[in-house]
C-alpha positions in Angstrom: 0.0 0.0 0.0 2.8 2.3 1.0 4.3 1.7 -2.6 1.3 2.6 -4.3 0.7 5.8 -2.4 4.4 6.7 -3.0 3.9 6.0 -6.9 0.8 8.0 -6.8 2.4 10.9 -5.1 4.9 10.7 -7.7 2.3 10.9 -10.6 0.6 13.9 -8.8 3.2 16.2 -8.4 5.0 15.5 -12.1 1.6 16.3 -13.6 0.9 19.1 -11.6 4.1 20.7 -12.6 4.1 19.5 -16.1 1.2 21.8 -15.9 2.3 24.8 -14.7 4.9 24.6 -17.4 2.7 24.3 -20.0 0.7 26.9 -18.4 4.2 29.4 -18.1 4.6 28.5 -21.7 1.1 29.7 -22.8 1.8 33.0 -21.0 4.8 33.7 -22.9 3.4 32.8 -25.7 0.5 35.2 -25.5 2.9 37.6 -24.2 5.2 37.9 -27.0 2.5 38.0 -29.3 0.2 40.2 -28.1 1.6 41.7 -25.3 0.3 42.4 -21.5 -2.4 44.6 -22.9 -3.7 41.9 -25.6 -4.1 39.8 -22.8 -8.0 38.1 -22.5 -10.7 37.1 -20.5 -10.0 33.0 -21.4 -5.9 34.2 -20.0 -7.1 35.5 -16.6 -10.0 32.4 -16.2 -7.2 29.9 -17.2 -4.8 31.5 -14.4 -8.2 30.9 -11.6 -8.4 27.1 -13.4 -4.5 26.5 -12.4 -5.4 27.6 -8.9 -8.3 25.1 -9.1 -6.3 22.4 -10.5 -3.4 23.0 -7.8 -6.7 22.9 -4.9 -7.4 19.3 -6.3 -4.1 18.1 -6.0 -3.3 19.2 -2.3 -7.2 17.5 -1.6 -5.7 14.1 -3.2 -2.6 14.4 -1.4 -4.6 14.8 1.6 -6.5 11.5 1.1 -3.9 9.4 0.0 -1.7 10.2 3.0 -3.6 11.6 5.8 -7.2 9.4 5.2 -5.5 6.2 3.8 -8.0 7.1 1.0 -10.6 6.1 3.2 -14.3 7.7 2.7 -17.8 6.3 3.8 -18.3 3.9 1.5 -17.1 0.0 0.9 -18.4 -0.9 4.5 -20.7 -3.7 5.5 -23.6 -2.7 7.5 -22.2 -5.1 10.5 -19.0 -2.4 10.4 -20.8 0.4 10.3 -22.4 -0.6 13.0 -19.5 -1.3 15.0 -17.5 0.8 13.9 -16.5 3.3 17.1 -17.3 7.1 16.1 -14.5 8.1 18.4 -11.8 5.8 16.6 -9.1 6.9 14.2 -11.1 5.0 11.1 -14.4 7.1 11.9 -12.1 10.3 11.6 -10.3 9.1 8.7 -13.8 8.1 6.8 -15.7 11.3 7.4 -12.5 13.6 6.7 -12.2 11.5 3.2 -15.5 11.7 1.9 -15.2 15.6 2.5 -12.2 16.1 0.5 -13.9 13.6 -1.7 -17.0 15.9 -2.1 -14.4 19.0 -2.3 -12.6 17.2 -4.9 -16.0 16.8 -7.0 -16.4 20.4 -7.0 -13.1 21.5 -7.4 -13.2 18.7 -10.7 -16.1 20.0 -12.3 -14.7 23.8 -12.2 -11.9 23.0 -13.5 -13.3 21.0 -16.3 -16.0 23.8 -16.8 -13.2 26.9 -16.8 -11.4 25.4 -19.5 -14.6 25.0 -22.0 -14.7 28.7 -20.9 -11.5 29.0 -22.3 -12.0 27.2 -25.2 -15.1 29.5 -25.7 -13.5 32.5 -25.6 -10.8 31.4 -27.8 -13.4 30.0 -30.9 -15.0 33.2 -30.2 -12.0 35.0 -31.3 -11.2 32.9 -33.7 -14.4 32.8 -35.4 -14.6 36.7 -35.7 -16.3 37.6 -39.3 -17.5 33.9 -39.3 -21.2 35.0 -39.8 -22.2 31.0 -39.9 -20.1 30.2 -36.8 -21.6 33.1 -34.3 -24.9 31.4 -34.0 -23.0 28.1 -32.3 -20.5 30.8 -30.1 -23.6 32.1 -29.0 -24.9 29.1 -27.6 -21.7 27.9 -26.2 -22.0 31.0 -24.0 -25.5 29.5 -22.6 -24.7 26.2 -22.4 -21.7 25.9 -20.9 -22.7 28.1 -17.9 -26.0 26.1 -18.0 -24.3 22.4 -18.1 -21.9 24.2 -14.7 -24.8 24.9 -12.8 -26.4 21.4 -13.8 -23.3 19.2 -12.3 -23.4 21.8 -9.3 -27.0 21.3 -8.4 -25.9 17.8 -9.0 -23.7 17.9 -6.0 -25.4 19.4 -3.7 -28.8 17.8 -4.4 -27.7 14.4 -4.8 -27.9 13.9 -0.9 -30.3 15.5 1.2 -29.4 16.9 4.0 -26.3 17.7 2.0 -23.7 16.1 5.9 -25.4 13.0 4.7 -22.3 12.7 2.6 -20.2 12.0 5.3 -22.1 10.0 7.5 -21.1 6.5 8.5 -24.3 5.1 10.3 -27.2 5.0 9.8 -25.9 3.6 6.7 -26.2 6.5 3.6 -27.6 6.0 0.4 -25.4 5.2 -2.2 -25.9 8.5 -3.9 -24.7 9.8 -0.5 -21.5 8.3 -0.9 -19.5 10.8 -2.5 -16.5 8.0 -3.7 -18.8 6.1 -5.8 -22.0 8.3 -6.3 -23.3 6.8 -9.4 -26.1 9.9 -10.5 -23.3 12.2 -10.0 -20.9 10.8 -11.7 -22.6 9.3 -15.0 -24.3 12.6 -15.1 -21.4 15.0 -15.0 -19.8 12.3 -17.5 -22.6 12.7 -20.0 -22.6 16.1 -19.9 -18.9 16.7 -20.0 -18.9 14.3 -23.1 -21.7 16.5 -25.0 -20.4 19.7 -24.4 -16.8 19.1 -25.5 -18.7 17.4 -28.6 -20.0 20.8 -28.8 -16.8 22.8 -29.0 -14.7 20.6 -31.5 -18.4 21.0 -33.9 -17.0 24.7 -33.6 -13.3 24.8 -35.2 -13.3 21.0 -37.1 -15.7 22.1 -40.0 -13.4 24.4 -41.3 -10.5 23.1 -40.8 -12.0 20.2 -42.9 -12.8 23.0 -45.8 -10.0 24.8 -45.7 -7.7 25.2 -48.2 -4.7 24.0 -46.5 -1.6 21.1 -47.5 -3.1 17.8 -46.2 0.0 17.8 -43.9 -0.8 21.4 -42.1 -4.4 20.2 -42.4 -3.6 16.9 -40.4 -2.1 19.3 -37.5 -4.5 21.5 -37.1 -6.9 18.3 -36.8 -4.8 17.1 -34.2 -4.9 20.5 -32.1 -8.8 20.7 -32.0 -10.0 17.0 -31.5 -7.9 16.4 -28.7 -11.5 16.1 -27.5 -11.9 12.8 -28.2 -8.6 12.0 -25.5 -10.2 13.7 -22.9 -13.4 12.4 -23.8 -11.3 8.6 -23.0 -10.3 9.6 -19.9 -13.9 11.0 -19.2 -15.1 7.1 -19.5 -12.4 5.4 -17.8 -12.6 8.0 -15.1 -16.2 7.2 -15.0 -16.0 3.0 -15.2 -13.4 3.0 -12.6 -15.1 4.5 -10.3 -18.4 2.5 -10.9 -16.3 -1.0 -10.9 -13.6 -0.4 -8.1 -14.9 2.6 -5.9 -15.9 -0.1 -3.1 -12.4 -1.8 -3.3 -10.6 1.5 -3.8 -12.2 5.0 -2.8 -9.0 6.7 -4.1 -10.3 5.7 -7.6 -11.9 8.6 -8.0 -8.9 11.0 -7.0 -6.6 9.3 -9.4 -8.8 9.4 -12.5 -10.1 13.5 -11.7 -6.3 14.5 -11.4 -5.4 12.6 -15.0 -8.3 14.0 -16.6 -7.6 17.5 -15.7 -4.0 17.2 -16.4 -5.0 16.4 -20.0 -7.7 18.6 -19.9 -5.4 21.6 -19.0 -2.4 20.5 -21.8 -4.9 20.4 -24.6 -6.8 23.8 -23.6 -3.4 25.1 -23.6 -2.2 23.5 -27.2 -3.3 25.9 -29.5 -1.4 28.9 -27.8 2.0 26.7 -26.9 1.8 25.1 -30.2 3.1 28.4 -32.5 6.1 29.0 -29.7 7.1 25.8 -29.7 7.1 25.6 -33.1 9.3 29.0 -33.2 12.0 27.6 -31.6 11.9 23.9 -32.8 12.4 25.8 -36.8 15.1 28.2 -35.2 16.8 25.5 -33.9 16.5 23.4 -37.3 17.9 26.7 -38.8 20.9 26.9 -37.1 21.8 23.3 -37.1 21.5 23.6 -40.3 24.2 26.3 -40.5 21.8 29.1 -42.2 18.3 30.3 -43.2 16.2 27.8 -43.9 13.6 28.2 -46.9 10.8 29.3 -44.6 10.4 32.5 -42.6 11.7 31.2 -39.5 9.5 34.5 -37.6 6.8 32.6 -38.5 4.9 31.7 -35.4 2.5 28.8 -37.7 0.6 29.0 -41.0 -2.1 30.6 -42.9 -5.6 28.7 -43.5 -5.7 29.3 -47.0 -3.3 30.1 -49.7 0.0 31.5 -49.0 0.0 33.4 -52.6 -2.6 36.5 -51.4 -1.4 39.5 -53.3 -4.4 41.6 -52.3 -6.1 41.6 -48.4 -8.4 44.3 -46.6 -8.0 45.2 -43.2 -11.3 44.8 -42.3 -11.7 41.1 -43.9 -11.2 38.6 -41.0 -9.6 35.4 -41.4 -11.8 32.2 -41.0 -9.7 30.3 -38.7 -6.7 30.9 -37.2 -4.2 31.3 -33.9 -2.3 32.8 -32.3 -2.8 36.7 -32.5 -3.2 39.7 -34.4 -2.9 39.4 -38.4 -3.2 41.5 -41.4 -6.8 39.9 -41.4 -7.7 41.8 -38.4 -8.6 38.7 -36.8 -7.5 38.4 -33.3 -6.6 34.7 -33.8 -4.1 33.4 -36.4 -2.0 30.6 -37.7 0.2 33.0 -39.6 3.6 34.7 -39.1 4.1 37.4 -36.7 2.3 40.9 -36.1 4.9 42.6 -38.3 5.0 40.6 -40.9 1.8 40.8 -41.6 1.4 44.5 -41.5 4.1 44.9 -44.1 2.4 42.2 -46.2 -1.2 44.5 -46.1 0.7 47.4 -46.5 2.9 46.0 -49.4 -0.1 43.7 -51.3 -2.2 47.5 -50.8 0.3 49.6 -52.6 0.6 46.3 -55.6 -3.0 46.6 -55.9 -2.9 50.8 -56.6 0.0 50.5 -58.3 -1.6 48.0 -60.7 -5.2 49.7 -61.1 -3.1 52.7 -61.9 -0.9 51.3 -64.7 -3.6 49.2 -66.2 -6.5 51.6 -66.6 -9.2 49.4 -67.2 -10.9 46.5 -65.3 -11.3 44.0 -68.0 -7.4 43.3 -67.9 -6.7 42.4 -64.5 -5.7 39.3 -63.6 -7.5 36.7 -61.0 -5.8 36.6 -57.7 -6.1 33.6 -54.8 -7.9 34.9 -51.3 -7.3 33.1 -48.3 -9.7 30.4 -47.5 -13.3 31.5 -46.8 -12.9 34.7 -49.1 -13.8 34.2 -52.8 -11.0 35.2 -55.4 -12.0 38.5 -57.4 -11.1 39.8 -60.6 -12.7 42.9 -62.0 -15.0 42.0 -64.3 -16.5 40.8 -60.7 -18.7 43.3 -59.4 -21.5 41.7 -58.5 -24.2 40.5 -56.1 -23.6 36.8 -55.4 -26.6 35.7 -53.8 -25.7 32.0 -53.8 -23.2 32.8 -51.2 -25.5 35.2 -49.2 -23.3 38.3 -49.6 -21.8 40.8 -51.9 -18.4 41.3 -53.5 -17.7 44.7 -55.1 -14.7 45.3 -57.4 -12.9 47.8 -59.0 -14.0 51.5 -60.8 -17.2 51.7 -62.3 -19.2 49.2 -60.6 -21.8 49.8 -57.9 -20.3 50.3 -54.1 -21.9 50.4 -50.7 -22.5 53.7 -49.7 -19.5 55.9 -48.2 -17.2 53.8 -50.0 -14.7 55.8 -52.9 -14.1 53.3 -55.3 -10.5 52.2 -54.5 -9.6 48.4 -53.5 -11.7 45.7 -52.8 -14.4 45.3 -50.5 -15.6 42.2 -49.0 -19.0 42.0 -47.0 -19.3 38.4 -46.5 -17.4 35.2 -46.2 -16.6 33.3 -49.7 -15.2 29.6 -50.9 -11.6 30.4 -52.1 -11.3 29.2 -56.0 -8.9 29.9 -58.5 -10.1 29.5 -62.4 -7.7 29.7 -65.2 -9.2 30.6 -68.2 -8.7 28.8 -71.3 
């Protein structure tokens, strides 16, 4: 037994500080790229979910070597009934099934601030989506509503709520924090749909983007990582059902993996373009000079990387980590400055161009990114198939206010590229 708590204790305390390196990493990520001002609302609820996390470590700690893991459950009747409320057991057995109810808690917030996060985040990275703000807005009501739902959960379960830590009379079994069945299918269930619900968010477009199958593949890999915590959701959930009797610490050990996992894949998507940073600078100088990429590069565009002409106002369909030529606040693309010069460079192209030619009908089709339909200027027109407008060049209607000069886009578009023959 001693081993096992030893090995435990080992397993606690390396995930809890893989996670507050993951954490530190995310922070200098965001940092760098947007600086202490860019900071957001999922930066400061993921900073209250690491204080969380570190709450429901100390409370397994506590069990393991304090309780012996011990709660009110796996007991006879016969033992409950001799069992002396003024031994060392009966202490141990009520103190563990209140860290165990703590520990429920302090599990569901966690789980429930980092769908905040991820909230927060699609919300940002869906900006100019028009399709995508309908499902943003419900994320913001149901994940709040599911919260309250595994909440009410936990203190309803057992009524009156010290029934949770009572030894005899015997409790009911949903007063048994360890192994409460209802509370811990139904936080399950709804921890499964709702992460469902996020990846429906980001996967879609990742799938119709217009990406190498290779960078597709990645991005794939950053925003299912649902389905791993969705794994550890069921055999978090099994374990306790199966071996909570033989092993009230069942509970603690499965809650503590899950939100490690939890936390590192919340966290992906803002590590990921540091990471990556370094990994190609470090490629670059092993390699004893420039590589063929722009090393400054801090990921990759969703879409084509031959965009000759971009608006300010057009906003990028999916993307990460921060501020971009699209005006998106999210972005798989290089850095903040390399971006501006690439607006303010494919802007002066595009004058320079309507200037020199002098006539619509003889420029060329150019590439958008993806979700922003290549124009040309014998373009101006009203697309109704794709719900919008796209208005092009001189001598073709424009929204009001507008002068005439560049290209205005007023809803998202299916990149294509046509070649004439």
């Amino acid at each position: 037994m001693e081993d096992a708590v030893r090995k435990f204790l080992r397993e606690l305390w390396f995930l809890q500080g893989t996670a507050y390196l993951i954490v530190i990493l995310r922070y200098v990520s965001r940092v760098r790229t947007v600086g202490l001002e860019g900071l957001s609302w999922d930066d400061i609820i993921m900073a209250f979910t690491t204080v969380v996390y570190t709450g429901e470590s100390v409370a397994a700690h506590i069990l393991v070597t304090s309780t012996d893991g011990l709660a009110n459950n796996g007991m006879t009747d016969q033992e409950r009934a001799a069992l002396n409320p003024n031994s060392e057991e009966y202490a141990k057995r009520v103190i563990g099934s209140k860290l165990h109810v703590a520990g429920l808690l302090l599990y569901a917030t966690i789980l429930w601030g980092l769908k905040a996060c991820w909230t927060l985040y699609y919300s940002r990275l869906t900006a100019g989506v028009h399709r995508m703000r309908r499902m943003i807005q419900v994320a913001y009501v149901l994940m709040p509503a599911t919260y309250i739902v595994c909440l009410l959960i936990a203190f309803l379960k057992c009524i009156p709520f010290e029934n949770q830590w009572q030894i005899y009379p015997p409790p009911r079994i949903n007063c048994q924090p360890a192994i409460s069945p209802l509370q811990t299918i139904v936080v399950m269930v709804l921890h499964l749909l709702t992460v469902l619900f996020l990846m429906a968010i980001p996967l879609p477009m990742v799938w119709k983007a217009n990406l190498p199958l290779r960078k597709k593949f990645m991005l794939f890999i950053m925003f299912s990582g649902g389905f791993l915590e969705m794994t550890f959701s069921i055999l978090r959930c099994t374990s306790i059902l199966m071996y909570g009797n033989t092993d009230p610490a069942q509970s603690a050990y499965w809650s503590l993996r899950e939100s490690f996992v939890s936390v590192t894949l919340t966290n992906m998507p803002m590590v990921y373009p540091l990471v990556k940073h370094y990994f190609e600078k470090g490629l670059s100088s092993l390699g004893g000079g420039k590589s063929g990429t722009n090393n400054a590069s801090n990921g990759y565009p969703l879409g084509t990387s031959n965009v000759k002409s971009r608006t300010h106002n057009s906003r990028h369909p999916l993307s990460i980590p921060d501020n971009t030529c699209w005006g998106s606040e999210e972005s798989i693309v290089g850095n903040a400055a390399d971006a501006k010069t690439t607006a303010t460079a494919s802007s002066s192209d595009e004058r320079q161009g309507r200037k020199s030619d002098g006539s619509d009908s003889e420029r060329r089709p150019q590439t958008g990114a993806a979700g922003f339909m290549s124009t040309t200027a014998n373009s101006g027109y009203k697309n109704n198939a794709h719900r919008g407008e796209v208005w092009v060049g001189k001598g073709r209607p424009l929204p009001p206010g507008h002068d005439g000069n560049g290209i205005v886009v007023t809803a998202e578009y299916t990149v294509t590229e046509h070649v004439g023959t």
